[in-house]
N, C-alpha and C positions, 0 to 999 in steps of 0.2 A: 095616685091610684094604687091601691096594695092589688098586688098578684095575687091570682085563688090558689088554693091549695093543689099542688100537686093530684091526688088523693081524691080531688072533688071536680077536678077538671081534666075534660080528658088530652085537649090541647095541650095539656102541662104536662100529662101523663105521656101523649107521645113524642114528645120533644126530645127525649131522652132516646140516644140511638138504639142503646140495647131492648128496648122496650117496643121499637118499632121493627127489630129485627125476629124477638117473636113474635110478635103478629105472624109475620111471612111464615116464621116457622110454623105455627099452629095453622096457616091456611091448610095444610097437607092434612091437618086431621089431628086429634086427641095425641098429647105426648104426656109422658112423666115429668117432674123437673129434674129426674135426674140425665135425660134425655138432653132436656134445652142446655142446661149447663153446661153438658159435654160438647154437645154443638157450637156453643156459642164461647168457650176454653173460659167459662167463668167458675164462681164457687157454687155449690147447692145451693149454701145460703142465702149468698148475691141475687141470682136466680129468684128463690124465693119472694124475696124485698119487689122484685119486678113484677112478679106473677100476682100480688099481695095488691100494689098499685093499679095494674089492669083491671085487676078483678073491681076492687072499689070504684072504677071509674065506669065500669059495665064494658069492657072488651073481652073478659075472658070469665066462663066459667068451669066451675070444677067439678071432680065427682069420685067418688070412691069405686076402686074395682081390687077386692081384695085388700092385700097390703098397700097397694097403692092408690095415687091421687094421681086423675090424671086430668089436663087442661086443656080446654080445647076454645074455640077462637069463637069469640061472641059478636059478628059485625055489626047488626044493628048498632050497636055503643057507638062505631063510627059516624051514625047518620048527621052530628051536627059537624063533623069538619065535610062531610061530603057537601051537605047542604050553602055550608059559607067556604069551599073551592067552586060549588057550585054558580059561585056568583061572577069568575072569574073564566067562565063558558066562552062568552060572549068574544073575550081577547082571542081564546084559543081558535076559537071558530074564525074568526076575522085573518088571519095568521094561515090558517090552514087554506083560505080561500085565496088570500093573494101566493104561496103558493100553487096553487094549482092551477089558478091564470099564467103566470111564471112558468110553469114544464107545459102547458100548452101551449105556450109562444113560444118555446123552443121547441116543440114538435112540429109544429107550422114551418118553422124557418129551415128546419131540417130538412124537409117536404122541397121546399121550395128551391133548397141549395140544389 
């Protein structure tokens, strides 16, 4: 089975750590890339090539103010990994429930000590 493109998918797009660390950075709000760059101790260029992939996959878009281009964080694009971790609810839930039977029974026996 060939793997999708990079470029066309966003799971492939966010696979890539630097690619998922702006996100976070853009959750704050519109930055430059010359901003993320600097944050992130990469090149403009490099930068660039990432912001180029987001964009094509619909996570981030752009906009001009001035000389500059600035990015800011497009979440909807996320909706198909939320939708298929969404599948995986069910685990967490089950997990969160036996803990919390778990420190009720040890609040009882607290009690009781």
């Amino acid at each position: 089975m060939a793997r999708a493109a990079t470029t066309s998918d966003v799971f492939n797009a966010i696979a890539e750590p630097q690619r998922r660390q702006i996100l976070v950075l853009l959750r704050g709000g519109e930055r430059p890339v010359t901003d993320l760059a600097q944050e992130l101790g990469m090149t403009q260029p490099g930068a660039s090539k990432h912001l180029r992939v987001l964009r094509e996959v619909g996570l981030v878009r752009d906009r001009k103010e001035g000389k500059q281009r600035l990015y800011g964080l497009d979440a909807r694009g996320l909706r198909p990994v939320h939708e298929w971790t969404g599948g995986f609810e069910r685990f967490w839930n089950e997990s969160f429930d036996r803990l919390d039977a778990y420190v009720q029974d040890l609040k009882q026996a607290r009690q009781e000590d």
